[in-house]
N, C-alpha and C positions, 0 to 999 in steps of 0.2 A: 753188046754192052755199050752201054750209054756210059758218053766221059763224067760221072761219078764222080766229084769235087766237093767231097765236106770238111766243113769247119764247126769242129765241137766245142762248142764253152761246157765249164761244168761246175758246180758246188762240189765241194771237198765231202766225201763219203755217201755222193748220188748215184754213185755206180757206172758216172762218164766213160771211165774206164772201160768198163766192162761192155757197155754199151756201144764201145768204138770196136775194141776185139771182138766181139761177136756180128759187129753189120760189117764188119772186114772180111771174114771169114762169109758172110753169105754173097756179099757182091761179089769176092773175089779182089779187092784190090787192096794195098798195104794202107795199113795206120802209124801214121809216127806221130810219138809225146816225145819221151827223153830222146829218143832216136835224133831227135833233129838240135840238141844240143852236141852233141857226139859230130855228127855232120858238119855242124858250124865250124867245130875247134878244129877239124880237119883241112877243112877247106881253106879257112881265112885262116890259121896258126894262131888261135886265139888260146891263152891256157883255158883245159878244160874245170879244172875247177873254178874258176875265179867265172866262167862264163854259168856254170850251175847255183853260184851265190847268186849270180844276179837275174835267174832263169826267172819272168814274171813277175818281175820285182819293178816298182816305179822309180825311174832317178829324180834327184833331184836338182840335178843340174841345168844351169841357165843353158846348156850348148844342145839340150832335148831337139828345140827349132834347127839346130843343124843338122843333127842327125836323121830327123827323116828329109832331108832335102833328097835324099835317095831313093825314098818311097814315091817323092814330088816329079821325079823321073829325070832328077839332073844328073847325070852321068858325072856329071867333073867337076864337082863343088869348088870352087875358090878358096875355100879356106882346107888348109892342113888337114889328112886326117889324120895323124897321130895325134894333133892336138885336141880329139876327141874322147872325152872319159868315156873309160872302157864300159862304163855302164851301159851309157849310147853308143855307144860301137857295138855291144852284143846283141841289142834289139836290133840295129841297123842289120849288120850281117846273119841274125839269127831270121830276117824277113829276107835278105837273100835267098836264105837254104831253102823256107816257105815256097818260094815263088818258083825254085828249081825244080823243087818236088812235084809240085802242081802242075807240073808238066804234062802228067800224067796221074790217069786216075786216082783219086787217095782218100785217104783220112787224116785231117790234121788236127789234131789236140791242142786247143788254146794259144797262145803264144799272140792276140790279136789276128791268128791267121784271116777272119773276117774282114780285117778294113785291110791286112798286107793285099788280100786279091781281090778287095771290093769291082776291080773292073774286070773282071772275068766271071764268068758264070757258075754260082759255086751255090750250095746247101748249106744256110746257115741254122744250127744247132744248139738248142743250150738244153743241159738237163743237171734238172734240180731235184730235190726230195725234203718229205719233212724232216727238221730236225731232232726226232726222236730215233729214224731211221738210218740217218746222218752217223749221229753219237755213235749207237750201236756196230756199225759196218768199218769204222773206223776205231771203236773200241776194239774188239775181233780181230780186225788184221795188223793191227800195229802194238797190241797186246797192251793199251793205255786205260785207264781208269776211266770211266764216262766224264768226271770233271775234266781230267785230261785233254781228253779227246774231243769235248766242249771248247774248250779252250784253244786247241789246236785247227779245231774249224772255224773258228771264229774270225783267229787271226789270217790264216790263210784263204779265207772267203775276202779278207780286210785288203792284202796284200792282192789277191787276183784282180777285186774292185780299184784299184788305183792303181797298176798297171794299166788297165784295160780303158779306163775313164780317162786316164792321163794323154794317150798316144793314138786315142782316137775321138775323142771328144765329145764320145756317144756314155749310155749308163751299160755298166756290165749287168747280165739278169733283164734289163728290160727289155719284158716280149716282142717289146712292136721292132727291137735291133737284130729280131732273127725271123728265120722262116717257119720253126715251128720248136715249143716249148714242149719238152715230156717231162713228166713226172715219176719215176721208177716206183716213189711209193703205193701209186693208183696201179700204175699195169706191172707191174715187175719187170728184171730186166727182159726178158725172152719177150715178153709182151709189148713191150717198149721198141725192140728193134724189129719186130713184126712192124710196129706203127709206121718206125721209119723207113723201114726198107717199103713200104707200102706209099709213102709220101714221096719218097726218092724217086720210086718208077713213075708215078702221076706226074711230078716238078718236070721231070725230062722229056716229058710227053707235050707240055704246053711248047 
């Protein structure tokens, strides 16, 4: 087994999810999404809820430049951390847990994990679908009316893209920021982690 480090981006109702549960289960090694909010609040005694409002969320605060001073690999910042809003403190220490995990083989689910391991050798990931496909799988599993569920993807595609644009300064969805773009509505999901686990074995081979 080849050390296996992927980072999934995904559109809300593309089947990311499922897409990460299933090529986990065929490489054999763990995927964590909420798992690594859970980890965070443990590790650093962060409240867990307060760190799930702001899971993927962009702050807006001037102290953002501080907060990844710890991504920048400065171990002992000069300035205070407590006098870091918690927003940035949750991305801060939520790219600790990232980096821990990735210790070993994984799947990690959004959260920037892309730019948190940008120097280590990793599978970057996005998967998208049309929005008619979208509605639908989202209408279905959260039991929402198609305008609903319209709505609710909308926003939360709104909220991943400015997270993701904010704290790494690249565009979320744009293809050339990953290593390979699936589409679930073209192959379906079973068809999609054929692609990728097909992609995965070749990437480790160069």
């Amino acid at each position: 087994m080849k050390n296996h480090i992927v980072t999934l981006s995904r559109e809300l109702g593309s089947g990311g999810n499922l897409v990460a549960q299933e090529l986990s289960k065929r490489l054999g090694i763990p995927y964590y999404d909420k798992e690594i909010i859970n980890k965070t609040a443990e590790e650093f005694g962060l409240p867990k809820d307060r760190l799930q409002k702001s899971d993927e969320k962009k702050t807006n605060s001037f102290l953002y430049s501080l907060a990844t001073a710890r991504l920048a690999g400065i171990s002992s910042p000069s300035f205070p951390i407590n006098d870091i809003l918690l927003d940035d403190r949750s991305f801060m220490f939520t790219s600790e847990t990232i980096k821990k995990l990735a210790v070993e083989p994984c799947i990690i689910v959004g959260r920037c994990a892309d730019h948190v391991l940008e120097n280590r050798k990793i599978i970057k990931v996005f998967v998208c679908a049309e929005i008619e496909d979208r509605v639908r799988r989202i209408s279905e599993s959260l039991d929402l009316s198609e305008k609903n569920a319209l709505k609710l993807i909308q926003k939360t595609d709104k909220r991943r893209a400015a997270y993701y644009n904010s704290y790494t300064d690249r565009q979320w969805g744009k293809a050339s920021n990953y290593h390979i773009t699936i589409n679930t509505s073209i192959l379906g999901i079973d068809k999609s982690v054929d692609v990728l686990q097909k992609f995965i074995e070749t990437y480790n081979e160069i």
